[in-house]
Residue, then its C-alpha position, 0 to 999 in steps of 0.5 A: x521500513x523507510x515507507x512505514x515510518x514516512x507514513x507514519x510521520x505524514x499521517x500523524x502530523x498533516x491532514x493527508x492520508x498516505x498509505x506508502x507501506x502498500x507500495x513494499x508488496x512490489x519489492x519486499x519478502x512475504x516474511x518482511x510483509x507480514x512483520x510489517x502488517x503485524x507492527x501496524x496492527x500492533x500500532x493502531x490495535x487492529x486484529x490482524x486486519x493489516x497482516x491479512x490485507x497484506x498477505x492477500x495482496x501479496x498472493x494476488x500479486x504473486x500468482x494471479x495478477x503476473x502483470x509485468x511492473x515495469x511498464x509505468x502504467x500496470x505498477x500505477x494501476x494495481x498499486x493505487x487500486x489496492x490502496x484505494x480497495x484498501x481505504x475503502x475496506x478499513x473505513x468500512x469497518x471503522x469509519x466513514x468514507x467520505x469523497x474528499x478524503x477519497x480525492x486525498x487518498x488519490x491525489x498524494x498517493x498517485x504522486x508517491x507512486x509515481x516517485x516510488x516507481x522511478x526508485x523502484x524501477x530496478x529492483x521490481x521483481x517479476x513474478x513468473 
């Protein structure tokens, strides 16, 4: 939940875009996953767009991508390609993409995962 409202609160009040509540995927229950999508879809008055966005990567995670998570370099790549998959689905749907907030969205997330992976280092659960 500590993720979802330091999203909120950077998105709201300055120009970059961070999309840190995808980063709960790696440590939370599907249960918790799904309450958080379905606050946000409450939130920004999307139609299950964020509980299913969720649920989808959840399930990817857990039974087809059994990357190990505690290698840097595997927990930096599938998390910036599922936030980057997601900016492009959403803005697809509603509204433009545009390259620069494309650089935004890599740049302030790649640096959020990397201080998330120290953190989160421990408490990765390994999907076996």
């Amino acid at each position: 939940m500590f993720y979802l409202i330091l999203d909120i609160l950077i998105y709201n009040y300055t120009n970059y875009l961070s999309y840190f509540f995808l980063l709960n995927i790696n440590t939370k229950s599907l249960i918790y996953n799904i309450s958080v999508g379905i606050l946000i879809d409450y939130i920004l008055n999307t139609f299950l767009f964020n509980t299913i966005f969720i649920v989808i990567c959840y399930l990817l995670k857990k039974y087809l991508f059994k990357f190990n998570y505690h290698n840097k370099i595997y927990y930096y790549l599938v998390n910036i390609f599922y936030i980057l998959i997601y900016y492009i689905i959403s803005n697809l749907i509603y509204s433009n993409i545009f390259l620069i907030d494309i650089i935004n969205v890599f740049i302030i997330n790649s640096i959020f995962i990397v201080i998330s992976y120290k953190k989160d280092k421990l408490d990765i659960l390994c999907y076996r």
